[in-house]
N, C-alpha and C positions, 0 to 999 in steps of 0.2 A: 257858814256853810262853804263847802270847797265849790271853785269855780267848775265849768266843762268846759276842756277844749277839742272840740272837733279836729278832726285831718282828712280834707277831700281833693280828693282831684283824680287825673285820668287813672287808668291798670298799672303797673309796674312803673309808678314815677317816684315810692319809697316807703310809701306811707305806713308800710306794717314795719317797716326798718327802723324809721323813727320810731311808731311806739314802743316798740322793744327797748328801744334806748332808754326811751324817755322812763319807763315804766321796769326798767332793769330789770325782766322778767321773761320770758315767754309765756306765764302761767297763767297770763291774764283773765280775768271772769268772762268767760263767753255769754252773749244773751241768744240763747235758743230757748226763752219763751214762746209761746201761742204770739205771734204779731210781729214777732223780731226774728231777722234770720241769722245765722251763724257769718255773715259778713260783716254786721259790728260788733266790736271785741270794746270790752272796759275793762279801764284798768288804774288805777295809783300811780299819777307822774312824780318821780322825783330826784328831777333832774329843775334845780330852780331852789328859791329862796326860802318858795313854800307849797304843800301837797296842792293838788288838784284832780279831778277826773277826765282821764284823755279817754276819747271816741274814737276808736279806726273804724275807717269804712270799708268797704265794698267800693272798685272802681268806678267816678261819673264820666259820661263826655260821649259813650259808644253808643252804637245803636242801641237804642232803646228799645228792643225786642225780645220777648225770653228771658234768659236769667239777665240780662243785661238790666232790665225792666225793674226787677227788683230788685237789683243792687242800687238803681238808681233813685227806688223810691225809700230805700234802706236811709240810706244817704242824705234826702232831705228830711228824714225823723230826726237824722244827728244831727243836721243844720237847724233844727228846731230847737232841739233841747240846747241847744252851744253858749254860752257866753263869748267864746272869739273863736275864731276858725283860721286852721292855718290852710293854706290852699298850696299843695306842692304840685312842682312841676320838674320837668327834670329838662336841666341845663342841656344835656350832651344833645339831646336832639331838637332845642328852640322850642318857639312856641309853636302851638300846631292850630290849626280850625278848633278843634274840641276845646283845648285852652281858651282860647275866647271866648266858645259859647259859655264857658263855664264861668270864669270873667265876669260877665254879662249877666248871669243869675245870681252870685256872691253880690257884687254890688249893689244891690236891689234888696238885699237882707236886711239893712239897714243894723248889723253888727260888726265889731272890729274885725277885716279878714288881714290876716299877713301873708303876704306873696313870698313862698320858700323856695327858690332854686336847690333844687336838691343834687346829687353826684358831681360836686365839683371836683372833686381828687381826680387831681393828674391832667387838670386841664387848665387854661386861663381862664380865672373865675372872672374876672371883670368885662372881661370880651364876651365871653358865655353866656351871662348874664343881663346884658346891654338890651339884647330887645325885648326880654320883658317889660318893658317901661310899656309899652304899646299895648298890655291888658290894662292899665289904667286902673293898678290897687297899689300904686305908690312905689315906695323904693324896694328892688325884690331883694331878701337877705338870704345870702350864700350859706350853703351846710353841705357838707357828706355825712348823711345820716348812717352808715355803715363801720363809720370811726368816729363818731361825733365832733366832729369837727363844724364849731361854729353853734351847734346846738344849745351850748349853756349861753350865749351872746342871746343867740335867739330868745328863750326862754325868760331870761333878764327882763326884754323886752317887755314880751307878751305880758307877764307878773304885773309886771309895773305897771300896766292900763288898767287890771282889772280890781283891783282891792273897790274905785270909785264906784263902781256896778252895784246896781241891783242886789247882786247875786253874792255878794260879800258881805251882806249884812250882818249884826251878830244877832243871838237868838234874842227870845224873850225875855223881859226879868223874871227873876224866882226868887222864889224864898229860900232861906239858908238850907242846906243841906237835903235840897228837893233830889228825886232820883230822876233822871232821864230814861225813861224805858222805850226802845221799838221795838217793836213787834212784826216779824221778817218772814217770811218762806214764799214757796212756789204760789202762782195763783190756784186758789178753789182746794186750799189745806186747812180752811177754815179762820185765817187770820181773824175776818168782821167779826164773826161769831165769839171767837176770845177777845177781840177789841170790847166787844159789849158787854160779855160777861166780867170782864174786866173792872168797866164804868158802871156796872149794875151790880155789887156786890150792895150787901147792905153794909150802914155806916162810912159808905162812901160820900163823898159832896164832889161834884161836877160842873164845871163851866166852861165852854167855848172860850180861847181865846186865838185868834189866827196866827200864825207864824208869821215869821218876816220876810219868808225866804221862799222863792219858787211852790206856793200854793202850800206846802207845807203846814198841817196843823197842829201845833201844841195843843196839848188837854190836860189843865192842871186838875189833879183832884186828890183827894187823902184818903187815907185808910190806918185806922189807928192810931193815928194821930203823925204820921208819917205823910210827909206830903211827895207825892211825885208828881212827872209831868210824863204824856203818850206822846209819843213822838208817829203820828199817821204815817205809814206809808204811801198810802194812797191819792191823801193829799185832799178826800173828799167831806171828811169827818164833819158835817152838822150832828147836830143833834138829831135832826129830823130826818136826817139820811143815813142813819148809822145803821140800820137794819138790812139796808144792800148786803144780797148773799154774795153777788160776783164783785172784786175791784178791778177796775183799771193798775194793769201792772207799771208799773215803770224802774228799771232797772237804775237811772239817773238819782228819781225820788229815795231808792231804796238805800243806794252806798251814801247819801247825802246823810238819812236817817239814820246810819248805822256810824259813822262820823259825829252825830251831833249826841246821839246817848252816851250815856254811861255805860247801862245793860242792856245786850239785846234776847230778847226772848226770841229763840231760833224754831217757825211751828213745820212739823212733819206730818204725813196722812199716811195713819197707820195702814190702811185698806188700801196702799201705792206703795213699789218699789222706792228704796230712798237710792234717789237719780245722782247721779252724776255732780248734776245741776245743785242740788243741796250742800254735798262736800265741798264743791265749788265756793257757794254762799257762805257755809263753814266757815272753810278759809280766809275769805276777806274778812271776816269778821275778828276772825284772830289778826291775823297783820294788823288790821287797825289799833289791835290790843285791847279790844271795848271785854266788856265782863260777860258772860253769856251762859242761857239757861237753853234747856233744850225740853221743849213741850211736843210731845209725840200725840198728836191728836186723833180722836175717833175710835178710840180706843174699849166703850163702851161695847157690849153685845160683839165683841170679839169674840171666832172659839178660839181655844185655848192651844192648838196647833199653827193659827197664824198666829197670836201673841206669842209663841217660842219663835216661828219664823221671822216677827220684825226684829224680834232680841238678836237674833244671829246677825241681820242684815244691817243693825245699828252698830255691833262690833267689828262689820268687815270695811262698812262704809264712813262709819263714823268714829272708828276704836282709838282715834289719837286725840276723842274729845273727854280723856278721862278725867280732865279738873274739872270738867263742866255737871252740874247734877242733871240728871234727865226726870221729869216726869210723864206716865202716862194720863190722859187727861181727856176730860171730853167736856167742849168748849161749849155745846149745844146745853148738856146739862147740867152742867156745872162742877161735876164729878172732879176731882183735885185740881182745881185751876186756883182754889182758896190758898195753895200751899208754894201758889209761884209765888208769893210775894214775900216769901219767909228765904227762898233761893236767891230772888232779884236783892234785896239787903244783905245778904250773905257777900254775894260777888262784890256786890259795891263797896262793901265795908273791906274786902281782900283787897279790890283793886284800890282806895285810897289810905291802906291803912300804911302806918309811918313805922319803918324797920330801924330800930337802934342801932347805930353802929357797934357797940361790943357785943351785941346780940350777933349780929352777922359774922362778927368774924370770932362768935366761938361757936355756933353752927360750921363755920368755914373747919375749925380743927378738928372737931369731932368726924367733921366727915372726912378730911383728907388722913385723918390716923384710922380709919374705919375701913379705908378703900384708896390707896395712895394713889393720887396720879403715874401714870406711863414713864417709862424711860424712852426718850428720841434722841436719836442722833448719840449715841452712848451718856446724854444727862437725862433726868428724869426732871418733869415738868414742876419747877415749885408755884403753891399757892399762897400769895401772901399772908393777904387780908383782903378784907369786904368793906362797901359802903352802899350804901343806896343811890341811887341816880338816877328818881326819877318815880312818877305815881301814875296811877291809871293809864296803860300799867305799871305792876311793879316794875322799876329795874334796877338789877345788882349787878355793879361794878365790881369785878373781882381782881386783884393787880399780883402781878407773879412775872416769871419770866418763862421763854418759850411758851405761852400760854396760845398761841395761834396754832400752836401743833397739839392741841388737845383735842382725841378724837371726839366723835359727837356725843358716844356713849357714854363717855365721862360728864359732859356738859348737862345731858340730858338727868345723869346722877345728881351733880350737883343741883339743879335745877329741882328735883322731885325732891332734894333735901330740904332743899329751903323752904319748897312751899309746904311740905307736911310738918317742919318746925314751925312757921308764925301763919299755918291753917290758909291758905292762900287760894280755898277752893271757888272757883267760880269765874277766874281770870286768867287771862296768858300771865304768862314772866317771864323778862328778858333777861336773859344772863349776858351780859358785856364783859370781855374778858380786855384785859391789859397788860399788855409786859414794858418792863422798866426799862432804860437802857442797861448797856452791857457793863458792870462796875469797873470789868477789868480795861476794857476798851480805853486808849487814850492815854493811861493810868503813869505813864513817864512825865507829860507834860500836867497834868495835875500834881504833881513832886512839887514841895515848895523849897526853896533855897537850900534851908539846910538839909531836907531829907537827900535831897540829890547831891551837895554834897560827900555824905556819910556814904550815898551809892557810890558812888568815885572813889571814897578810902578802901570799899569794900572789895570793890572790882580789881584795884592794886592789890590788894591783900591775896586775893586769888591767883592774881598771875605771878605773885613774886614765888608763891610758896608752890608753881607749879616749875618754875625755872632747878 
């Protein structure tokens, strides 16, 4: 499971500067669920050895009055859920009263905090830096999060404490070729109700087994002789508590969940707008590359004018999830929930299945004689050949030259080629493009003895007969 690392400290000392860096994105998943506010932002750090989940917060340190109040109670949620916390402060103006009082709470966490002097560019970082020692969290490390400067040192750091944690444990054992399923959406879309109808089909077998990892539940069970394992979001799953209508949301539990499956069943509530917040969840789920099914729940005793209404509002909201199958479904009564499990092996079987190489790259000819890449810069873009590079998800390495000036619509071409050739539905796929060096590039000092030579008789030959 991927670590969290928090970033708290006073208003404007960087912290949303850093995650951006960190998190090379501004896109990040906002959590504006019921209990969270749009002050902390999650997101994919990947900046470092290896992924993890960075928390921005909401400013601490101010009067605690008003919105202040709740940023500040924002704030200690992320200091809960954290494995290490960086705690920035910003050089240019020293330490301040609020710095210390905050200090003085981090310490008392009893988890790793790193002291980040932030905006050093264009100043004396060591002078700068000097009186932090007097918060009393150790040696503070220099960054200008604005140009990363210092950030990857940082980063190194922090990585290196936490593999030992708790929080890095690896999952459960499994049996050969178990499937990883979570099961993901907004609170009160019906997730329990399909978690149960899930573990209650008939010929199913069930048994508790806990996770390793931050309350997390695994639930291995089979179905036709196919074994999977539930991956809880919620983190509460007995047996004897599985009939809970409402869960406890937690956005932490949920990108950890969607990290540790294979497949995630993505659930939607027919009878609600698909929010913002959905596409949102969408999306990280794709970036992770995991395999994904989309179950539109409650769909029963629908009329027939909002079932054309959600169709419209799944193609304007959701229209870029066209490898993904969608079912309508009704999780209370069991009405096609029988037929996710023929989807979830579908995806799994695309996202781990093995691409021959001359399979690839004669999918590669067929489509570049079918639809030739662009001319740039007066050449036109060559593709060479294919290989694969990689499983859940697929990735195809494609190697050619100029191939970074290939616009998206060609990629996106290629990409729809490949997955309708070896059936690829149910999963992202990465297309990695590559270009060669330049052959001509150099190409004198590559001359071997005699060729250069025979250049020399050549170039006489030219000037004489030009005399």
């Amino acid at each position: 499971m991927e670590s969290v690392i928090a970033l708290v400290g006073r208003p404007n000392v960087g912290k949303s500067t850093l995650f951006n860096y960190l998190t090379r994105t501004r896109d990040a998943l906002v959590a504006d669920f019921p209990g969270l506010t749009r002050d902390r932002q999650y997101g994919r750090g990947k900046v470092g050895a290896r992924p993890y989940i960075v928390v921005d917060t909401g400013g601490m340190g101010e009067d605690e009055s008003g919105v202040y109040k709740g940023m500040h109670s924002q704030a200690l949620q992320a200091l809960d859920e954290a494995d290490a916390v960086l705690f920035l402060v910003d050089a240019r103006s020293g330490a301040t009263a609020a710095d210390v009082q905050l200090a003085g709470e981090l310490r008392r966490l009893g988890k790793p905090v790193y002291l980040v002097a932030n905006k050093i560019d264009g100043i004396d970082a060591d002078s700068a830096i000097s009186e932090f020692h007097e918060l009393g969290l150790g040696e503070p490390r220099a960054i200008a999060a604005a140009h990363g400067r210092g950030v990857s040192r940082l980063m190194d750091v922090v990585l290196a404490d936490l593999p030992a944690r708790a929080g890095a444990s690896a999952l459960p054992d499994e049996a050969e070729g178990q499937i990883r399923v979570a099961v993901v959406g907004r609170p009160n879309v019906g997730k329990s109700t399909l978690v149960n109808r899930l573990l209650g089909e008939e010929r199913v077998l069930v048994y508790d087994e806990p996770g390793t990892t931050r309350d997390s539940i695994f639930i291995p069970f089979e179905r036709d002789g196919q074994p999977f394992t539930l991956i809880d979001t919620a983190g509460v799953r007995r047996r004897s508590r599985v009939s809970e209508s409402v869960e406890k949301f937690s956005v932490i539990k949920t990108l950890q969940a969607i990290e540790a499956a294979h497949v995630v069943i993505m659930v939607v509530d027919a009878r609600e707008a698909i929010t913002d917040q959905d596409a949102h969840l969408v999306g990280h789920i794709i970036d992770a590359g995991r395999g994904l099914v989309l179950a539109v729940n409650k769909w029963d005793r629908l009329p027939e004018d909002q079932k054309r209404s959600v169709r419209r509002m799944l193609d304007v909201k959701l229209g870029f999830l066209d490898f993904a199958r969608t079912h309508f479904i009704s999780a209370l009564h069991g009405t096609g929930v029988g037929l996710l499990f023929d989807s979830v092996r579908r995806a799994y079987a695309a996202a781990t299945r093995e691409l021959a190489t001359p399979d690839l790259n004669h999918v590669l000819r067929e489509a570049v004689n079918a639809h030739a890449p662009p001319i740039t810069r007066g050449r036109r873009v060559k593709l060479r050949y294919a290989h694969q590079g990689g499983r859940n998800p697929p990735v195809i390495v494609v190697h050619g030259n100029q191939t970074e000036r290939l616009p998206a619509a060609y990629k996106r071409y290629l990409t729809n080629t490949f997955r309708k050739a070896f059936d690829l539905a149910g999963t992202p796929v990465r297309l990695e493009l590559r270009s060669g060096e330049n052959p001509f590039e150099g190409r004198k000092n590559k001359l071997t003895p005699r060729q250069q030579a025979k250049r020399k008789r050549m170039m006489r030959h030219v000037k004489s007969n030009k005399r």
